[in-house]
Each structure stands twice: as structure tokens, then as C-alpha cells.
Wavefront OBJ file of the C-alpha trace (Angstrom):
o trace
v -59.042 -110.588 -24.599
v -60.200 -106.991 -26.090
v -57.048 -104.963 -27.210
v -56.878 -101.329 -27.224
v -55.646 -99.951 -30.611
v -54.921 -95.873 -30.210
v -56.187 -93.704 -32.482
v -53.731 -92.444 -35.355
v -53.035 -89.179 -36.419
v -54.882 -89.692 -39.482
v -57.720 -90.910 -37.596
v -58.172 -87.690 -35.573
v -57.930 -85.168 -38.308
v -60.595 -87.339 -39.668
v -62.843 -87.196 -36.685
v -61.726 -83.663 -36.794
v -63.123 -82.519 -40.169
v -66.532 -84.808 -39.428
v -66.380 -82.284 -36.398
v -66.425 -79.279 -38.185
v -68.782 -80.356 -41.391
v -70.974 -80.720 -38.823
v -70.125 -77.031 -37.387
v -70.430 -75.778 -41.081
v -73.690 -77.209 -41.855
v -75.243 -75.624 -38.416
v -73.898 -72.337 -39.390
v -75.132 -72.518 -42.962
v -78.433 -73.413 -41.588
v -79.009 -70.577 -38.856
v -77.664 -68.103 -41.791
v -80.435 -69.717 -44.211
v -82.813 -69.527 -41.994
v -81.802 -65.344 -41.803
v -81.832 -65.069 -45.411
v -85.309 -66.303 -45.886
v -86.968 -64.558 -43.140
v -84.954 -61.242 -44.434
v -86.015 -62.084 -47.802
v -89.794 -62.530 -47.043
v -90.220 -58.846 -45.083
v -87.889 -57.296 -48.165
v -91.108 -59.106 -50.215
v -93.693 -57.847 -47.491
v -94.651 -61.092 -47.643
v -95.646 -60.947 -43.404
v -97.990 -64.007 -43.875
v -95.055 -66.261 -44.097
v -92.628 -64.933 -41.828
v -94.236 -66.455 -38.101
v -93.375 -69.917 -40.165
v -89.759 -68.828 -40.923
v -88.713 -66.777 -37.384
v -90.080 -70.240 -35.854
v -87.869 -72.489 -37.761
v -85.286 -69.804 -37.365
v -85.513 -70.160 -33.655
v -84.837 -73.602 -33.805
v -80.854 -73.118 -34.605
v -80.248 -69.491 -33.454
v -79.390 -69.832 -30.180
v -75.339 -71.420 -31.022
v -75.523 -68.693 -33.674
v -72.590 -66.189 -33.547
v -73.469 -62.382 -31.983
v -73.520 -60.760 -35.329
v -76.089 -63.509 -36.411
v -78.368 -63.500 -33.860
v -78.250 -59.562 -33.674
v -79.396 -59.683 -37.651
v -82.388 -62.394 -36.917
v -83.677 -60.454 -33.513
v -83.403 -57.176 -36.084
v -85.986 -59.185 -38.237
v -88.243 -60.806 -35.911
v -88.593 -57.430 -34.209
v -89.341 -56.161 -38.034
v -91.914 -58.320 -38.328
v -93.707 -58.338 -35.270
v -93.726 -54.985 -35.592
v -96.138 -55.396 -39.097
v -98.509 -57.650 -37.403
v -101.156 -57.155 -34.799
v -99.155 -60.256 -31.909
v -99.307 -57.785 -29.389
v -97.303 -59.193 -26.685
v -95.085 -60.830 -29.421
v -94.420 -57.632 -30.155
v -93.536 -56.747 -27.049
v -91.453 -60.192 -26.390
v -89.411 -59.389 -29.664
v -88.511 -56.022 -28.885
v -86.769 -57.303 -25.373
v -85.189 -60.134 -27.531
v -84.052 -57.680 -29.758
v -82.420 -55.108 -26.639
v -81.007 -57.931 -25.320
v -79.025 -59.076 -28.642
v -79.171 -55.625 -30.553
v -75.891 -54.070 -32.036
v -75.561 -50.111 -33.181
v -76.380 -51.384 -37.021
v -79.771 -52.155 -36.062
v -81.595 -49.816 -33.245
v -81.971 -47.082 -35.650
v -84.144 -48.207 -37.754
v -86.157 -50.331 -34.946
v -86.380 -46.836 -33.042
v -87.879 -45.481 -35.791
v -90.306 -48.502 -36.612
v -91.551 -48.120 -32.875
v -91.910 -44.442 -33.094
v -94.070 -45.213 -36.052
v -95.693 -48.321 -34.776
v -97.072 -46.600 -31.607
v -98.606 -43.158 -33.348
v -100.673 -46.164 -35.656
v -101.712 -48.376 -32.244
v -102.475 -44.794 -30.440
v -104.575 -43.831 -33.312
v -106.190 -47.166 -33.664
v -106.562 -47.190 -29.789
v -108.823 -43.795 -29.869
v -110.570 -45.602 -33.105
v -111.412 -48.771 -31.216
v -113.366 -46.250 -28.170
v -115.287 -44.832 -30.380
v -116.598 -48.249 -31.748
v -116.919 -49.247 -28.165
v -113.948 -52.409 -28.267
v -112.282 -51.160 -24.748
v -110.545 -54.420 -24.256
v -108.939 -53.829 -27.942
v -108.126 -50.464 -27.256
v -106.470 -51.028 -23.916
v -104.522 -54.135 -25.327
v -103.217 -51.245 -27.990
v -102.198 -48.900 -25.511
v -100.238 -50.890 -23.550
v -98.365 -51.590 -26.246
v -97.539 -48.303 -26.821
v -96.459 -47.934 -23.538
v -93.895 -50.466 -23.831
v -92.963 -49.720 -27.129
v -92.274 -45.945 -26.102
v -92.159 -45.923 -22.418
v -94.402 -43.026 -22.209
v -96.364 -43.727 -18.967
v -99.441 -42.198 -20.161
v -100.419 -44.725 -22.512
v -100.058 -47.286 -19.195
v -102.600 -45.454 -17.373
v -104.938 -45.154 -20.344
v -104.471 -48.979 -20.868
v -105.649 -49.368 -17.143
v -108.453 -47.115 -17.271
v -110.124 -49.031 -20.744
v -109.053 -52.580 -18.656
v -111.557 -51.171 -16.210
v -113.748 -49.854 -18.196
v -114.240 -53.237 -19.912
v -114.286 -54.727 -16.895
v -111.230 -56.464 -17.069
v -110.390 -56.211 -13.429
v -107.515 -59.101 -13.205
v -105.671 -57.225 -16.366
v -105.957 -53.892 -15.148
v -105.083 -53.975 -11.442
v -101.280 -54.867 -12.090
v -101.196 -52.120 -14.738
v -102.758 -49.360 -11.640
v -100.304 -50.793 -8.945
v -96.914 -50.497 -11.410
v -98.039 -46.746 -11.963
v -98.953 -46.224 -8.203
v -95.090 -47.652 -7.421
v -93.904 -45.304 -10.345
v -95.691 -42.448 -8.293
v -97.493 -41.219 -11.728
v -99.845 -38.719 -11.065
v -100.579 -36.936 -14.221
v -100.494 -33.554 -13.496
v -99.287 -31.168 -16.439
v -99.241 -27.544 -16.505
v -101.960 -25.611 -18.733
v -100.902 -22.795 -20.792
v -103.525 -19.908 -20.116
v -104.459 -16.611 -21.531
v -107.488 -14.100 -21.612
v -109.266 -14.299 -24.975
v -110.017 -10.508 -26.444
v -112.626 -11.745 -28.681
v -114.143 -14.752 -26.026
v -113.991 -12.655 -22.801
v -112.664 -16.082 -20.952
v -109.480 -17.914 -20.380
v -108.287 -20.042 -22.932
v -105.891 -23.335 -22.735
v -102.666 -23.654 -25.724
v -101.655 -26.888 -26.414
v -98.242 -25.393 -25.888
v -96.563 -22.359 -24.362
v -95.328 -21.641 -27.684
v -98.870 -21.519 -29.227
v -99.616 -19.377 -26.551
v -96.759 -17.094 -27.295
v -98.030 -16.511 -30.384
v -101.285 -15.952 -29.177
v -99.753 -13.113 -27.312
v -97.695 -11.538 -29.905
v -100.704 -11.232 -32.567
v -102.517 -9.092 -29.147
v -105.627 -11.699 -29.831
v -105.016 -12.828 -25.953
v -103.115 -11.261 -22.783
v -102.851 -12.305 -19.266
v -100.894 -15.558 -19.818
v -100.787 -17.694 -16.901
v -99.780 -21.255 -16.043
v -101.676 -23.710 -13.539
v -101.409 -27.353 -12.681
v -104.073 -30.274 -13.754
v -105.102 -31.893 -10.849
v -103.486 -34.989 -9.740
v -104.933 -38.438 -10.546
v -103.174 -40.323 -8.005
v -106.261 -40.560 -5.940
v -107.757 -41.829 -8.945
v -105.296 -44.784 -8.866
v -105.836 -46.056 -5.525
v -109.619 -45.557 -6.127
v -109.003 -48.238 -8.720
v -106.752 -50.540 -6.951
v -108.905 -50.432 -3.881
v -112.186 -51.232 -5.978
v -110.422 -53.759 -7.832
v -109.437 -55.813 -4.999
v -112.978 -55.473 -3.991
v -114.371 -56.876 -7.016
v -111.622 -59.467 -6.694
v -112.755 -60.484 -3.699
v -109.406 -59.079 -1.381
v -111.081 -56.481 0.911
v -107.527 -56.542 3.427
v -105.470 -55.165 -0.151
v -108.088 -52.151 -0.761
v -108.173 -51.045 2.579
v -104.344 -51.244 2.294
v -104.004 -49.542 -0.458
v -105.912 -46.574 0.380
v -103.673 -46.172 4.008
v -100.767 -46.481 2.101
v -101.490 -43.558 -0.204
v -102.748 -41.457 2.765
v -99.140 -41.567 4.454
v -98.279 -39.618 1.852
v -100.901 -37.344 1.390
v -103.446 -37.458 4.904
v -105.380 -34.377 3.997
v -106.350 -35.189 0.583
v -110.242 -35.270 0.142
v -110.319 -37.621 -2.671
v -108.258 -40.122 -0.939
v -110.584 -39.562 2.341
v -113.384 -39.862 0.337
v -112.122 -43.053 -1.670
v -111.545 -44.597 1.767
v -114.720 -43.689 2.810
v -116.699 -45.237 0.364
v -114.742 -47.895 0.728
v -115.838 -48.634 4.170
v -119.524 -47.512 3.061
v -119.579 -50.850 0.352
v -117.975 -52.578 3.392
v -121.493 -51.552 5.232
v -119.605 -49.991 8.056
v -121.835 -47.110 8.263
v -119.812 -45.312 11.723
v -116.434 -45.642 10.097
v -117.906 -44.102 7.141
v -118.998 -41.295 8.718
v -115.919 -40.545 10.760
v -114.117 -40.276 7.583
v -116.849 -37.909 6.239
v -116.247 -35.352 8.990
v -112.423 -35.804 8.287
v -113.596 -34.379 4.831
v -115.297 -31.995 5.913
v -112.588 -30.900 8.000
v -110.772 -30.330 5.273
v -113.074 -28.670 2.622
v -115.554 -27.053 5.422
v -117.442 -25.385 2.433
v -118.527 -28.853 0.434
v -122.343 -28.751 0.502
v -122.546 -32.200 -1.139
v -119.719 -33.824 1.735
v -122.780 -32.324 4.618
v -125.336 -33.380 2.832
v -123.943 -37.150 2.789
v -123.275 -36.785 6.351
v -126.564 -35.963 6.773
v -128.395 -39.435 5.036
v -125.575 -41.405 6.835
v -126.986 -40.264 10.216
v -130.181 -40.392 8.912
v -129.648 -44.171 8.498
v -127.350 -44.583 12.248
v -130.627 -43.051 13.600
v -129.547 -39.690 14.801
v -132.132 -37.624 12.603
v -131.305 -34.156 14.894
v -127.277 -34.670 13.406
v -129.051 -35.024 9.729
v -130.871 -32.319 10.081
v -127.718 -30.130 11.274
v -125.883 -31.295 8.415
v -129.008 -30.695 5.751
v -129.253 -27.436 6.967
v -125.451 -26.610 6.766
v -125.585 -27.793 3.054
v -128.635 -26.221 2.146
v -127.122 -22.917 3.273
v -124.025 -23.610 1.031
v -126.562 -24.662 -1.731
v -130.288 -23.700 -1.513
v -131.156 -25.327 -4.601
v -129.681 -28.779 -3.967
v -133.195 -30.311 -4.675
v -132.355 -33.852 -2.773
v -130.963 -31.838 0.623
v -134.384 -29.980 0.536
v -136.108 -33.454 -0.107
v -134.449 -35.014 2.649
v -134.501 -32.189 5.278
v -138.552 -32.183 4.814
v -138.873 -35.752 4.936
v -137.125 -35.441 8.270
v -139.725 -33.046 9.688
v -142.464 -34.815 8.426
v -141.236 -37.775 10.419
v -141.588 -35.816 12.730
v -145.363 -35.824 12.575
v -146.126 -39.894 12.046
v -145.810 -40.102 16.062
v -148.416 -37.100 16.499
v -150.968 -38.885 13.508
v -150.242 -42.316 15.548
v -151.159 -40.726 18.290
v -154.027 -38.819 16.743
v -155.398 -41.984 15.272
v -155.565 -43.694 18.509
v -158.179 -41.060 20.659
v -161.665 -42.200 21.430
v -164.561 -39.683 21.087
v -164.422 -38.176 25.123
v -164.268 -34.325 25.345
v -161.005 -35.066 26.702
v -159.996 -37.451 23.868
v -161.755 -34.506 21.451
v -159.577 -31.628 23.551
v -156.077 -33.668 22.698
v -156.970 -34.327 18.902
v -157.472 -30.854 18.596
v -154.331 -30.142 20.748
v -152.394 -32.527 18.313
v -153.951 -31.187 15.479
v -152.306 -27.497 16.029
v -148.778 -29.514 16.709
v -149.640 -31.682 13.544
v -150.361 -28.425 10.846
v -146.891 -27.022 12.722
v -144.763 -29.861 11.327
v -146.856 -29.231 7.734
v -145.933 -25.554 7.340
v -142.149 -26.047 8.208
v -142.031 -28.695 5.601
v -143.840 -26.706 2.760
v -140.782 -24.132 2.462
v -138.540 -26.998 1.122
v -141.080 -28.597 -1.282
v -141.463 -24.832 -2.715
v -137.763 -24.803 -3.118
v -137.245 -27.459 -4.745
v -140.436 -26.567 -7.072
v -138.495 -22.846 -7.971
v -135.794 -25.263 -9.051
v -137.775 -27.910 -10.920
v -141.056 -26.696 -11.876
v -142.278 -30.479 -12.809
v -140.963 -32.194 -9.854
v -144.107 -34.265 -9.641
v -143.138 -35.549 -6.334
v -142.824 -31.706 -4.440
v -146.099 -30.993 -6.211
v -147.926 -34.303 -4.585
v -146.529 -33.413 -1.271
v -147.572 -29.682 -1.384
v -151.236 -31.061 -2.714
v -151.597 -33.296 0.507
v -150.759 -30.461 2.728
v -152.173 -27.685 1.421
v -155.336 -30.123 1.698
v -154.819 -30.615 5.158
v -154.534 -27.417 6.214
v -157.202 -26.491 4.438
v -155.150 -24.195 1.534
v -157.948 -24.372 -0.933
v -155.900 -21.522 -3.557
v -152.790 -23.426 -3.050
v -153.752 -26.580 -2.864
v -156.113 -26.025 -6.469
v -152.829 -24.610 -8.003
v -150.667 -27.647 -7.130
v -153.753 -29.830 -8.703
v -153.589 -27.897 -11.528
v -150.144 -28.277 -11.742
v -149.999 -31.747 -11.492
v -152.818 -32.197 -13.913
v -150.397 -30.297 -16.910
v -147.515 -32.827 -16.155
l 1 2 3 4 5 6 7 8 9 10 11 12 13 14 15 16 17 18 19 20 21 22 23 24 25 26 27 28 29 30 31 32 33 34 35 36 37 38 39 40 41 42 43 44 45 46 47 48 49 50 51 52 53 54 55 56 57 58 59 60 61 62 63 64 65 66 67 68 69 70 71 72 73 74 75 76 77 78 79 80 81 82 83 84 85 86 87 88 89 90 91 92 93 94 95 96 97 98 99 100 101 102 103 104 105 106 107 108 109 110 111 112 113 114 115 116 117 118 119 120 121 122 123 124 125 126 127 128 129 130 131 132 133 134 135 136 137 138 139 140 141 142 143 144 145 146 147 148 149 150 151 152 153 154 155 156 157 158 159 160 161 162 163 164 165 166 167 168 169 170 171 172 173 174 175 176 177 178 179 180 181 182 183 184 185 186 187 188 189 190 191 192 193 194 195 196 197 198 199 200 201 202 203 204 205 206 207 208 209 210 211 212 213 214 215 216 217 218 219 220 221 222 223 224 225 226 227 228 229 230 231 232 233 234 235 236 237 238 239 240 241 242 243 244 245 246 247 248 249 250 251 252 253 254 255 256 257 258 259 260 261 262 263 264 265 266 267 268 269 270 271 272 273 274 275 276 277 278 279 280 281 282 283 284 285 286 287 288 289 290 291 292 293 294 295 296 297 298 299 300 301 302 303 304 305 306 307 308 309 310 311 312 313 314 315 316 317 318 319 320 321 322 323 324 325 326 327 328 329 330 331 332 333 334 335 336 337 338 339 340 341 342 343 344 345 346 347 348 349 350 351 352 353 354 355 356 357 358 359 360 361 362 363 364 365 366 367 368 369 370 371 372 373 374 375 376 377 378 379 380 381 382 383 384 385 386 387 388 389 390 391 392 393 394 395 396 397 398 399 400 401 402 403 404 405 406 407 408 409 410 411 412 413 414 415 416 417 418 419 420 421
């Protein structure tokens, strides 16, 4: 038989005390474990401080508020001398989420100071070409200050390394925050420049104004890079493979803003590296639409229905931007290459006459049409020649004409020309 024999008094105070050694001996260790790591930054000695905050974070989490408040003070500290970027950035939330008035001060400040040194380092890191570095930087900034800028210069050297996966989340969060950039520009007429100048500042401008050195202050808007963003997001998903999310993203950001060229255009292209030539140009003549006076939007809608087959709509459109811009040296290129197309059915046709007086009265019918087509071609290869003197391939074309319409001045000059290149 197994008797039950109660516990005494005595017995339970001793239980009691075992109890609270054990409490003691806890709390002596998580404020040990403090001390140390306190000790080691008041040394600078950073080296051994990942060691101690790990070791730390063993017993902190019992620790009282005013404990753990002190360690996430000095973990933060530390982090914040080493180059663990997204411990850095890990810390910090620890430390918001267990910080106490005694503390943020100072961390404030050490962020403040810790993001002008990544920022500089960041710009540093361009110049050497390490884009992946420099973005890693930046986006530390950007959480260490919250300024929004540093985000979108994070995403743009993601890209620009190629770091598609990294960047795209970065471009989304500041499409959702609706960042678009767009500052205003302090402005004023230079005396001594005779053009408008930009201030960092309105009150540098001010200043500017007061010493009589510049008048005529205005104020105008950056444009927004918005458009920019979705670009990115919707050539990201490309690359990634998720054609659905681009084309999403761009209608999406269109809601919002339908008329916007650069988003047209984004979409555009968009369905252009999709190969979907027609809904390319439909979105083309939206642009156009929109910005009627855009040589470079008609001349694109003239090689896209160049290459759907409808050469008399490409050479509308090559004319229309050729009147916008004469000197646009590819619209002249292309708008002769149409007309000589033109001729290839009269050679063909040419090349395929016997030797009959009738066959001989055609070929010299054909002929007349043939040296037609020439001369309306040669005004565009002598435009683009007044534009680029050594554009070899004008000068070859104007050689072979002039030849066959038997030019001898003009065609020795292009010879000669071609001979000095």
C-alpha cells in the first residue's frame, strides 16, 4: 500500500526558495548578458558583439520591459556599426516594438547618421559600377528613414543589375504608395547666362533675386515617373515569365490616367514584344491622338504598317513625320525605300521582255516609269546627306541612281564622295 504524506509548511517554503533561485539566476543571466554586449560597443569592440546579442537572445525573451528595452537599444547600436543590412533593418523593428522614451533619441540620431553614410556609399558604389551593392544600401535607407525616394532608387539599381525578382516588389509597394516623384523646380532668368536657371531651394533662389544677379522667378513641376513604374513592373513580369501581370499592370495605371502617352506607349510596346503587331498599332494612333505633333510616334506608325503590309498607310505616316521633322534621317530612309519598292515590280517586269519591237516598245515604256520612281527617291537620300554628310549608305544609293539615269556630274561627285570616306 503507497501512503500519501502532505507536504509541510517547511517543505513548501523550501520548494519555494528553489523556485525563486532559479528566477534569480535567469534574471542575473539576461542582465549579464546586457552588460557585456553594452560593455563591448562602449569598447567599439563590434567584432564581438554578433557572439554576445546571440547568446543574449537566448534568455531575453522572460526578461522584464525595462531589460529587454536596454538589450533591443544595443542590438540596434550595433547593427547599426556593421554592414548586416537586413539585420539592420530586423533590429530596428525589434527595437520599435520594445523601445522606451530613454532610448529613441539617440537611435534617431544613429539612423539619421547611418543613412547620410549608406546614401553616400550608395552614389560611391555607382560610380564603381556594384548596382546590386548600391541598391541593397538604398533600401536601407529607405527603411531606416522612410524617405520614399531612396525605395525607388533601390528599384531602379535592382533593375539595373538585373535583379528582376528583388526589384519588382520594391516598384509595386511604390506604385500602391502612388509615388510619382514630381517636385517643383525653383526658376529664374540668369543676367549674366541669358537662360533659366534651377535653385536647389526657393530660398537660394531668393537670394538670387535680392543680389539682382537673376529675375523672373518661376516655379514648374518635374514630370511624373509613375509611368516609369509600371514600365518596370510590366517588363519585369515579362522577364519573369508572367505576361497576364504586365498587361495588368499597365490597365490598371491607365484607369487612372487614360490619356497619358507614356503609359500608352508603355502598353504599346508591351504588346509589340508580345508580337501583336495590330494591337500595337491601335495603341500608336491612341498616341498620336493625344500628342498629334510627335514626329517620332508617326514615324513608328509608319514601319509598323510597313511590316502589316499596308506600305500607302507608311508612307502617309513618313510623310506626316517628315513634315514635323525634315531631318529625321531614318523617316527619309524609310520613306525612299518605300518608293523604291515601288520599282522592283517594274525591273521584274523589265527583266522578263524578249527582244520583239513590241517587247523593245514596253522596256522602253517601263523604263520612263522606272527613272520616275528614281528621281522621287533621290530628294530623301539628299536630305539625309545635308544632315550627315558621310552617310555612306545615302551616298551608295545616290551613286546607283545617278548611274542609271545617266547623271554623269552627280553621279562622279557621289563617287568622289564615297572614295574620301
Amino acid at each position: 500500500m503507497v501512503f500519501f504524506i502532505p507536504k509541510t509548511s517547511k517543505m513548501k517554503k523550501q520548494v519555494l526558495a528553489l523556485a525563486l533561485l532559479g528566477l534569480t539566476s535567469v534574471t542575473f543571466a539576461q542582465k549579464n548578458e546586457v552588460k557585456a554586449l553594452e560593455k563591448a560597443i562602449k569598447s567599439e569592440k563590434f567584432s564581438e558583439t554578433k557572439s554576445l546579442i546571440t547568446t543574449a537572445e537566448a534568455v531575453i525573451a522572460n526578461a522584464d520591459d525595462k531589460t529587454k528595452a536596454k538589450f533591443y537599444y544595443l542590438k540596434a547600436k550595433a547593427m547599426l556599426n556593421g554592414a548586416n543590412y537586413d539585420g539592420i533593418i530586423a533590429s530596428l523593428a525589434e527595437f520599435d516594438a520594445n523601445s522606451t522614451s530613454k532610448y529613441s533619441v539617440e537611435i534617431s540620431k544613429l539612423k539619421t547618421e547611418y543613412t547620410s553614410k549608406l546614401v553616400n556609399e550608395a552614389i560611391a558604389d555607382q560610380g564603381k559600377g556594384s548596382q546590386k551593392l548600391a541598391a541593397k544600401k538604398l533600401y536601407t535607407a529607405f527603411k531606416l528613414s522612410n524617405d520614399i525616394e531612396y525605395l525607388y532608387y533601390s528599384a531602379s539599381g535592382y533593375v539595373t543589375a538585373k535583379e528582376y525578382k528583388t526589384a519588382l516588389p520594391l516598384y509595386v509597394e511604390l506604385k500602391d504608395k502612388g509615388y510619382t516623384g514630381v517636385k517643383t523646380e525653383f526658376v529664374a532668368y540668369s543676367k549674366e547666362t541669358k537662360a533659366d536657371e534651377t535653385f536647389p531651394s526657393k530660398a537660394m533662389r531668393t537670394i538670387a533675386l535680392k543680389t539682382g544677379s537673376h529675375i523672373k522667378p518661376t516655379e514648374r513641376k518635374t514630370a511624373s515617373v509613375l509611368p516609369n513604374i509600371v514600365k518596370n513592373i510590366a517588363f519585369m513580369y515579362i522577364e519573369l515569365g508572367d505576361t497576364e501581370a504586365a498587361i495588368s499592370a499597365i490597365k490598371d495605371a491607365r484607369v487612372d490616367s487614360p490619356a497619358d502617352v507614356s503609359l500608352i506607349l508603355t502598353e504599346a510596346n508591351l504588346y509589340l514584344k508580345l508580337d501583336k503587331k495590330d494591337k500595337f498599332k491601335e495603341l500608336l494612333e491612341q498616341a498620336v491622338q493625344q500628342d498629334p505633333t510627335n514626329a517620332n510616334l508617326h514615324y513608328n506608325l509608319g514601319i509598323i504598317s510597313s511590316q502589316l503590309g499596308d506600305n500607302v498607310a507608311a508612307a502617309k505616316y513618313y510623310q506626316k513625320s517628315l513634315e514635323l521633322d525634315g531631318a529625321n534621317i531614318d523617316a527619309n530612309q524609310n520613306m525612299a525605300a518605300l518608293i523604291l519598292d515601288e520599282g522592283t515590280v517594274v525591273i521584274d517586269e523589265m527583266n522578263s521582255l524578249g527582244t520583239s519591237s513590241a517587247d523593245n516598245r514596253k522596256y522602253d515604256v517601263l523604263e520612263g516609269k522606272r527613272n520616275a520612281i528614281y528621281k522621287r527617291a533621290v530628294p530623301y537620300f539628299e536630305k539625309i546627306l545635308s544632315v550627315d554628310a558621310k552617310n555612306v549608305n545615302a551616298a551608295q544609293m545616290l551613286k546607283k541612281i545617278y548611274s542609271v539615269l545617266g547623271e554623269t556630274a552627280k553621279f562622279k561627285e557621289m563617287k568622289a564622295l564615297l572614295e574620301s570616306l
